[in-house]
C-alpha positions as CSV (number, residue, x, y, z in Angstrom):
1,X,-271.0,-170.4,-238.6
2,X,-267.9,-168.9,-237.1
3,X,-265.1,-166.9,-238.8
4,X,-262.6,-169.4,-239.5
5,X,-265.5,-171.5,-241.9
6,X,-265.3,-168.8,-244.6
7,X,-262.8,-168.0,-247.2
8,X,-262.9,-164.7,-247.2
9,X,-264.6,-162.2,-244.7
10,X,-266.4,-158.3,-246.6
11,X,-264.3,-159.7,-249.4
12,X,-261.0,-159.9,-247.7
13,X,-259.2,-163.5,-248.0
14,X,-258.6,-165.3,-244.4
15,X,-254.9,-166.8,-244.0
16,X,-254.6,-169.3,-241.0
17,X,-251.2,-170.3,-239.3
18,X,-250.4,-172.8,-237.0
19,X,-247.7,-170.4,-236.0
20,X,-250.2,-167.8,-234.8
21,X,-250.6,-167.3,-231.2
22,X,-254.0,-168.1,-229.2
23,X,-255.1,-165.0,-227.0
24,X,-253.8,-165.9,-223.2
25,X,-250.5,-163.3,-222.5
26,X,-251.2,-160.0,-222.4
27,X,-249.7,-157.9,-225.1
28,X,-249.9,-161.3,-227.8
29,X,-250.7,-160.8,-230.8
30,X,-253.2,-163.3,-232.0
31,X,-255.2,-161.5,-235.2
32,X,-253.7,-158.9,-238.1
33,X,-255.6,-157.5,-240.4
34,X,-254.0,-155.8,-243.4
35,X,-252.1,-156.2,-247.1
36,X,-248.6,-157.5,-246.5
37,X,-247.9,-156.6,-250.1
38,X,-248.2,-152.9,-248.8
39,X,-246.2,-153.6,-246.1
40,X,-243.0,-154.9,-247.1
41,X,-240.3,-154.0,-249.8
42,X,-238.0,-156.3,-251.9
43,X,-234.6,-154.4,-253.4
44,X,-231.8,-155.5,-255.5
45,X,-228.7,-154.0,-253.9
46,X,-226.6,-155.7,-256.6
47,X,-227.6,-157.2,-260.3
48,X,-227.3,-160.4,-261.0
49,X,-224.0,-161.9,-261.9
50,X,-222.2,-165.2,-263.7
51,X,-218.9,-166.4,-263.6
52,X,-217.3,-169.6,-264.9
53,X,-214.5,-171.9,-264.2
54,X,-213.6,-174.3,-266.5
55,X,-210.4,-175.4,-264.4
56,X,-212.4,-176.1,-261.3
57,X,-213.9,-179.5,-262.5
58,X,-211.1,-180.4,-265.2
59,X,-210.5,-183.5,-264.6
60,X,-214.1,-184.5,-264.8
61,X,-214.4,-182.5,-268.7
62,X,-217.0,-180.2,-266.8
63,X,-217.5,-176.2,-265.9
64,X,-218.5,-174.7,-262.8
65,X,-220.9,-171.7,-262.8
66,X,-221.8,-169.5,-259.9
67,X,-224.3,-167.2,-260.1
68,X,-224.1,-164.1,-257.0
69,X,-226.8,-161.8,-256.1
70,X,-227.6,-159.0,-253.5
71,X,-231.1,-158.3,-252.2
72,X,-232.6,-156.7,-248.8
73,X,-236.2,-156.9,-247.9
74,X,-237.6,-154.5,-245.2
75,X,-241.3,-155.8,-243.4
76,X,-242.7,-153.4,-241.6
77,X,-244.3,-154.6,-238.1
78,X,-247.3,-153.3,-236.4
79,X,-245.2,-150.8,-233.8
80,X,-246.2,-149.7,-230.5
81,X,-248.3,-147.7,-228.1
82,X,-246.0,-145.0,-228.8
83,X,-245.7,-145.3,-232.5
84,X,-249.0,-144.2,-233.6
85,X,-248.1,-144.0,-237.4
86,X,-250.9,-145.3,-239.5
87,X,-249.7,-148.6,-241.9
88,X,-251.2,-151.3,-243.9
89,X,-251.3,-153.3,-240.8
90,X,-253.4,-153.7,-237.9
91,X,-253.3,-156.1,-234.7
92,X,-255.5,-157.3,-232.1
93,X,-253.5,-157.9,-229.1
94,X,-255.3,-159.3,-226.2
95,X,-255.4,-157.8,-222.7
């Protein structure tokens, strides 16, 4: 059987993609290994917040509410040749 049959390979879960690459151009990357959980961060830059407007929708006896919030995420990538810091990512780039 080949890879792609199994759900899981030495206990690791397989994801496919349709948007993944198939090895051709040199440098592609076309297989990553890793635990994206470990390689990303999600952060509230500002709580959560209401307001209401019971003059907006008068006319129609109804209130608008808007709820505003702030977050930034940061994904790591794979880096380079030159950036040989370890991660919880690693690539197979064909040649």
């Amino acid at each position: 059987t080949t890879l792609g049959t199994f759900d899981s390979y030495s206990g690791v879960p397989i994801v496919t993609t349709q948007l993944a690459l198939s090895p051709g151009t040199t440098g592609d990357v076309f297989l990553m290994l890793g635990d994206l959980r470990l390689a990303s961060y999600l952060g509230v830059s500002e709580e959560l917040t209401f307001a209401t407007s019971s003059e907006r929708y008068f006319d129609a006896n109804q209130t608008a509410i808007r709820g505003i919030m702030c977050a930034d995420i940061k994904v790591y990538d794979i880096g380079t040749t030159t950036a040989r810091d370890t991660g919880s990512i690693v690539a197979l780039r064909s040649t």
